[in-house]
C-alpha positions as CSV (number, residue, x, y, z in Angstrom):
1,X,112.6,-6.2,128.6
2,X,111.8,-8.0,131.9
3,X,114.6,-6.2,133.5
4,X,112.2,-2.6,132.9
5,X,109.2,-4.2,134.0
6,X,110.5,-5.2,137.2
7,X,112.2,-2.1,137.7
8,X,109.2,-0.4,137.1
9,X,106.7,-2.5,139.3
10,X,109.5,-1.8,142.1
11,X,109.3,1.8,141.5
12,X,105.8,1.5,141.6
13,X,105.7,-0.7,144.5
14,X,108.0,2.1,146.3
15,X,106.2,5.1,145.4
16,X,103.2,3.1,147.2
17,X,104.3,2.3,150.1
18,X,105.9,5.7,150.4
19,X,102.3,7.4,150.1
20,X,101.3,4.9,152.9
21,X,103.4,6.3,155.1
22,X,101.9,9.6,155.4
23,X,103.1,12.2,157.6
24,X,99.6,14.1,157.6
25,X,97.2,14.2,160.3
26,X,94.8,11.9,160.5
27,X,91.3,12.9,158.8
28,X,89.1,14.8,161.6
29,X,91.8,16.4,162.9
30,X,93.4,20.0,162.6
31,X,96.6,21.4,164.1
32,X,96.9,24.5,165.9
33,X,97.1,27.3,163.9
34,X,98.8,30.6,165.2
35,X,101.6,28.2,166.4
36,X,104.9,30.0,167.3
37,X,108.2,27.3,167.6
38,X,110.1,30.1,169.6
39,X,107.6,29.7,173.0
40,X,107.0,25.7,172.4
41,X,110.9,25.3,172.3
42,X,112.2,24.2,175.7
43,X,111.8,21.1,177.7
44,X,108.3,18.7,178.2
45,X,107.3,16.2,180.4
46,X,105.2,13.4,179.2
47,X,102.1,12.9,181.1
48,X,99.9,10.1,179.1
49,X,100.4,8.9,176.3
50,X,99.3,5.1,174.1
51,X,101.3,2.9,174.3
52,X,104.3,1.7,171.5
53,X,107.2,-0.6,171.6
54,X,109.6,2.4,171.6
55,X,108.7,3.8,175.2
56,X,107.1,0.6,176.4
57,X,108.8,0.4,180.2
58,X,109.8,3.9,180.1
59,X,108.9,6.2,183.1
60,X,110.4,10.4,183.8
61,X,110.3,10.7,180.0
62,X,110.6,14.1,178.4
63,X,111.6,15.9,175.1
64,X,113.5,18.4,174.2
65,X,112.6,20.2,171.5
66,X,115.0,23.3,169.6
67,X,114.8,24.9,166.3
68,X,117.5,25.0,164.0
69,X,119.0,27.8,161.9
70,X,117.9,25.8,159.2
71,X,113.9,25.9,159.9
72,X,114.2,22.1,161.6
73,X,113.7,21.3,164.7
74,X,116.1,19.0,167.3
75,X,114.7,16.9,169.0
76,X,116.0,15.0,171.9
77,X,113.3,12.3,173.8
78,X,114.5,10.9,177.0
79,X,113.2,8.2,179.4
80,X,114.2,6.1,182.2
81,X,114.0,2.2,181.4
82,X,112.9,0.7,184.0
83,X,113.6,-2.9,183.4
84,X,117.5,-1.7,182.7
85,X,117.5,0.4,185.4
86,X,119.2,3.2,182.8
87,X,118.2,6.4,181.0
88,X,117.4,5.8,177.2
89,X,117.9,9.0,174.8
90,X,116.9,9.1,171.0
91,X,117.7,12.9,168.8
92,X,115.6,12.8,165.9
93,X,114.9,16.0,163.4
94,X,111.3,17.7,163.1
95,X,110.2,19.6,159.9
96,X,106.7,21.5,159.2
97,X,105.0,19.9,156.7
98,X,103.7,23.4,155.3
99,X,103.7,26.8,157.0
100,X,105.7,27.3,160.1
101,X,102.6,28.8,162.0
102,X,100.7,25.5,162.0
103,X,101.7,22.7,164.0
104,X,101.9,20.5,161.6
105,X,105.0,18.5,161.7
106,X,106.7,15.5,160.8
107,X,109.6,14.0,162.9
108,X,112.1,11.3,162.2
109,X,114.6,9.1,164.5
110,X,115.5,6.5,162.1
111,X,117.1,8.5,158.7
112,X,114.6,8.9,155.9
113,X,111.5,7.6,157.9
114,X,109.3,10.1,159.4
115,X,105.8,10.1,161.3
116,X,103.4,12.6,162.0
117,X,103.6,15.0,164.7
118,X,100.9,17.5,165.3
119,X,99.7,19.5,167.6
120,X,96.1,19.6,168.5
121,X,95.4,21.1,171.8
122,X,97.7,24.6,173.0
123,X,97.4,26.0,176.3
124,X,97.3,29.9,175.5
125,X,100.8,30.3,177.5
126,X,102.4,26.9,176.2
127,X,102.3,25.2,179.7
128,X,100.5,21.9,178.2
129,X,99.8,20.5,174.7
130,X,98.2,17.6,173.4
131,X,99.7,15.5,170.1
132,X,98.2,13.3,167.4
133,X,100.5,11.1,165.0
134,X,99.9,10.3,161.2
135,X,96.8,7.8,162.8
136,X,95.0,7.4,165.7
137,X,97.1,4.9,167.4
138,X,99.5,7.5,168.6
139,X,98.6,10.4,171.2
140,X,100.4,12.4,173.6
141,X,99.7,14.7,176.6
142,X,102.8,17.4,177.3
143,X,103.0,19.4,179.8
144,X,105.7,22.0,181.0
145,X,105.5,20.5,185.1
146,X,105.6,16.6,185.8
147,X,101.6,17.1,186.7
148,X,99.0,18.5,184.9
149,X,95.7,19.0,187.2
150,X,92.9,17.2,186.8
151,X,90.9,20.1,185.7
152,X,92.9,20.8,182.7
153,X,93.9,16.9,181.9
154,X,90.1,16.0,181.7
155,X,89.0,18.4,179.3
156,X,92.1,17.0,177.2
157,X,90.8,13.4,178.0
158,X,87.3,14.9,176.8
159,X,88.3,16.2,173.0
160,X,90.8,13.0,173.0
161,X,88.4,10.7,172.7
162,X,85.7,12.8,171.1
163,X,88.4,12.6,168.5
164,X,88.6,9.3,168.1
165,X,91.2,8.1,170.4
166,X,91.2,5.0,172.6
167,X,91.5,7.1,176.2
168,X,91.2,4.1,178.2
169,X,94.2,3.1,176.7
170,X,96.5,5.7,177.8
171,X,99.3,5.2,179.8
172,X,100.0,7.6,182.6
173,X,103.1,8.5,183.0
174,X,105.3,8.5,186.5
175,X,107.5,11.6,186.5
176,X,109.3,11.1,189.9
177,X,112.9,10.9,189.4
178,X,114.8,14.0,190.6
179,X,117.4,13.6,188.1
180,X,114.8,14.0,184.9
């Protein structure tokens, strides 16, 4: 009899912290409808982003990003670690979380873990884009070139932070390696 009822508070305790770890946007925020995977495929530069233990250091990083026959997408994020004086590469898997057309996604690097990817800003011909996590702690700026101009990245800074995101925080990223 106790053997059930721990098994069941486990269960319980699972199914909980699974729900926690929600691969939704955060509430406020809506992904790009009208998104087409076929023109965003290619390669991105990273021009700000917040800052997290898994690109802390990192300068000249990009991703890669290629659908799949199977509807996923590959993704390969590269960076050059500074401190080590090496590139860094991690391939992770992308899938929508509902229709294809909104850029609503969720990625994983680490197996059966994922986190929120979705796009929240499009340029019209796919040259920059702007990404929001599951939460508000993660935020990206993509763009297509190593620079984005100040006329388009301050609009982006604008809706960033009118979305709730900590701007001053960002991190801006050096893109000057030839060999990225």
């Amino acid at each position: 009899m106790r053997r059930t009822h721990l098994r069941t508070l486990l269960l319980l305790a699972g199914s909980l912290l699974l729900a926690a770890c929600s691969t939704l946007p955060p509430p406020g925020i809506t992904p790009v409808s009208s998104f087409d995977l076929q023109r965003y495929s290619g390669k991105w530069y990273e021009i700000a982003r917040l800052d997290h233990s898994f690109e802390r250091g990192m300068s000249d990083v990009s991703a890669r990003y290629t659908p799949q026959a199977d509807g996923s997408v590959q993704v390969i994020n590269r960076g050059y670690a500074t401190a080590q004086g090496s590139w860094k590469q991690a391939e992770g898997r992308a899938l929508f979380n509902g229709d294809s057309h909104v850029a609503s996604l969720k990625v994983s690097f680490f197996g059966p873990f994922y986190g929120g990817y979705h796009v929240v800003a499009l340029d019209p011909d796919y040259r920059w884009a702007m990404i929001a996590g599951n939460d508000r702690s993660y935020l990206w700026i993509l763009a297509r070139d190593k620079q984005l101009p100040q006329a388009v990245l301050d609009p982006l800074l604008q809706q960033a932070k009118a979305l709730g995101f900590a701007t001053e925080q960002l991190i801006y990223v050096p893109q000057t390696r030839s060999d990225n």
